[in-house]
ZADO-1210 file (C-alpha; in nm, 4 decimals, padded with zeros to 6 digits):
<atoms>
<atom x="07.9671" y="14.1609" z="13.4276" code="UNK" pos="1"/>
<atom x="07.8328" y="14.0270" z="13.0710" code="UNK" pos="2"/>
<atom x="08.0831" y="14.2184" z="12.8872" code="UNK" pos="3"/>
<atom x="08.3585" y="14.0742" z="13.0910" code="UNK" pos="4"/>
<atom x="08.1914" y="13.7359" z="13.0369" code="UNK" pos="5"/>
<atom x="08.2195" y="13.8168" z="12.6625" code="UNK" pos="6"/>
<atom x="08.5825" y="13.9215" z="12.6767" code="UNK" pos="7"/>
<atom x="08.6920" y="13.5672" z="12.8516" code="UNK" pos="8"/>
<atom x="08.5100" y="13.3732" z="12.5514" code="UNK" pos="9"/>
<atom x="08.6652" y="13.5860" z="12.3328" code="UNK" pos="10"/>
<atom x="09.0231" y="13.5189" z="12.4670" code="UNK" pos="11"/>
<atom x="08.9168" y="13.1702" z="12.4517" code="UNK" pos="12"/>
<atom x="08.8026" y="13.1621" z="12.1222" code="UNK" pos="13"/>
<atom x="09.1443" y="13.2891" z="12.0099" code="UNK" pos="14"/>
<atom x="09.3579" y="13.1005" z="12.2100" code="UNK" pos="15"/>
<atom x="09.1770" y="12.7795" z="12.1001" code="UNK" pos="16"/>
<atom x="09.1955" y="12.9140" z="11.7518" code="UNK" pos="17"/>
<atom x="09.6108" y="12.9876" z="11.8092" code="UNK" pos="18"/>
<atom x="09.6010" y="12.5709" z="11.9562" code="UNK" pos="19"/>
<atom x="09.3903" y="12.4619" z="11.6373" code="UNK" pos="20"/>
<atom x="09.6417" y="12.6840" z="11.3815" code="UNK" pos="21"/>
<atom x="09.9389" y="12.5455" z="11.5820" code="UNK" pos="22"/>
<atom x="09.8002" y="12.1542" z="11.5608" code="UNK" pos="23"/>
<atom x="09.7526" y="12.2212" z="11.1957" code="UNK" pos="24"/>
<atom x="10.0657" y="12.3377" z="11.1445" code="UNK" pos="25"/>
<atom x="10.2305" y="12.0370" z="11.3238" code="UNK" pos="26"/>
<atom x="10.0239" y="11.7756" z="11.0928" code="UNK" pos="27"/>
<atom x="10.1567" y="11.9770" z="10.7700" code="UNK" pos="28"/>
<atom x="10.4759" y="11.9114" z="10.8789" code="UNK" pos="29"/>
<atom x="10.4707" y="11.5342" z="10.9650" code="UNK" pos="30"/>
<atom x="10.2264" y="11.4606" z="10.6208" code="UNK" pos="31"/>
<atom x="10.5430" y="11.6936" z="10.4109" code="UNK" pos="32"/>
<atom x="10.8043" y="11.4962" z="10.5606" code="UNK" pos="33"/>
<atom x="10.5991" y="11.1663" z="10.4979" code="UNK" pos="34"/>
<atom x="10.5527" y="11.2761" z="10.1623" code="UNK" pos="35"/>
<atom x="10.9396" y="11.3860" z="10.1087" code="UNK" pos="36"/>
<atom x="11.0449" y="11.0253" z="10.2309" code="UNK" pos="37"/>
<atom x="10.7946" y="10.8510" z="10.0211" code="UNK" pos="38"/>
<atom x="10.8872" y="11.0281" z="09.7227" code="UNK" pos="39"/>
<atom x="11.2778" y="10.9552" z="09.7963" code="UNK" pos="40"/>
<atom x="11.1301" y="10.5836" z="09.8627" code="UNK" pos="41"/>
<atom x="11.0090" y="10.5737" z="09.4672" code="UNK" pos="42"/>
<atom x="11.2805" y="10.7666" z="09.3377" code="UNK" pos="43"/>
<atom x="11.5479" y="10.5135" z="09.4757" code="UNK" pos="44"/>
<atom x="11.3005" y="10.1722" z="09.3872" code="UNK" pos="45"/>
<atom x="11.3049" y="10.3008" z="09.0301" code="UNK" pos="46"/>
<atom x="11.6559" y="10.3741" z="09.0332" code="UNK" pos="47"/>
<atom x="11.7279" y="09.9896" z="09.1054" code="UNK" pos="48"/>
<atom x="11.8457" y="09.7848" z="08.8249" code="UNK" pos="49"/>
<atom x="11.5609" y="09.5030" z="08.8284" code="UNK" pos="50"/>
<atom x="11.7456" y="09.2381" z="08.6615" code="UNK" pos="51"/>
<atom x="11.6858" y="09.0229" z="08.4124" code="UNK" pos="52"/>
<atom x="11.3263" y="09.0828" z="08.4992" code="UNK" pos="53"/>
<atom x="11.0607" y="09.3165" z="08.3321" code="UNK" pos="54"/>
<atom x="10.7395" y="09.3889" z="08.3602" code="UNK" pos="55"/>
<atom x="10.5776" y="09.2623" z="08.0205" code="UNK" pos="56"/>
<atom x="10.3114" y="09.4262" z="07.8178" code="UNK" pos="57"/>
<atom x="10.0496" y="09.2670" z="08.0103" code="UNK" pos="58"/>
<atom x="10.1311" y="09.3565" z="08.3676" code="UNK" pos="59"/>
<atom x="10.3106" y="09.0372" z="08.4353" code="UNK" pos="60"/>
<atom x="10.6298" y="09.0464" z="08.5958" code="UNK" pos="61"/>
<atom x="10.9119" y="08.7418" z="08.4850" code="UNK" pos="62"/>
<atom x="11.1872" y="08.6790" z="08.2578" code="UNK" pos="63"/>
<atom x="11.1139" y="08.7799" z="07.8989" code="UNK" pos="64"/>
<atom x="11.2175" y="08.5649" z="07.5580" code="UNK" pos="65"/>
<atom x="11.2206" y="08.2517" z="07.7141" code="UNK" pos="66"/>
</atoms>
């Protein structure tokens, strides 16, 4: 009977390891795609013509030369 005992918590063991591998391969997934979009996000805000506005030497943004 204790070897059967140990061959359930084994099957357990691996099937909550195959659960754990599965949920980590889920939240790899959602954190690339989250990372993809932000990335796309920056790319496309640098992209934008700002203006007549820039950022001046000291951090501050506003309309330079006047």
């Amino acid at each position: 009977m204790t070897g059967e005992k140990d061959k359930d918590g084994q099957r357990q063991a691996a099937g909550g390891e195959g659960a754990r591998q599965e949920r980590l391969k889920l939240k790899l997934r959602e954190n690339l795609k989250r990372r993809k979009s932000q990335a796309k996000e920056r790319a496309r805000t640098a992209d934008a013509p700002s203006g007549s506005h820039q950022a001046s030497p000291d951090g501050e943004v506003g309309k330079r030369g006047t």
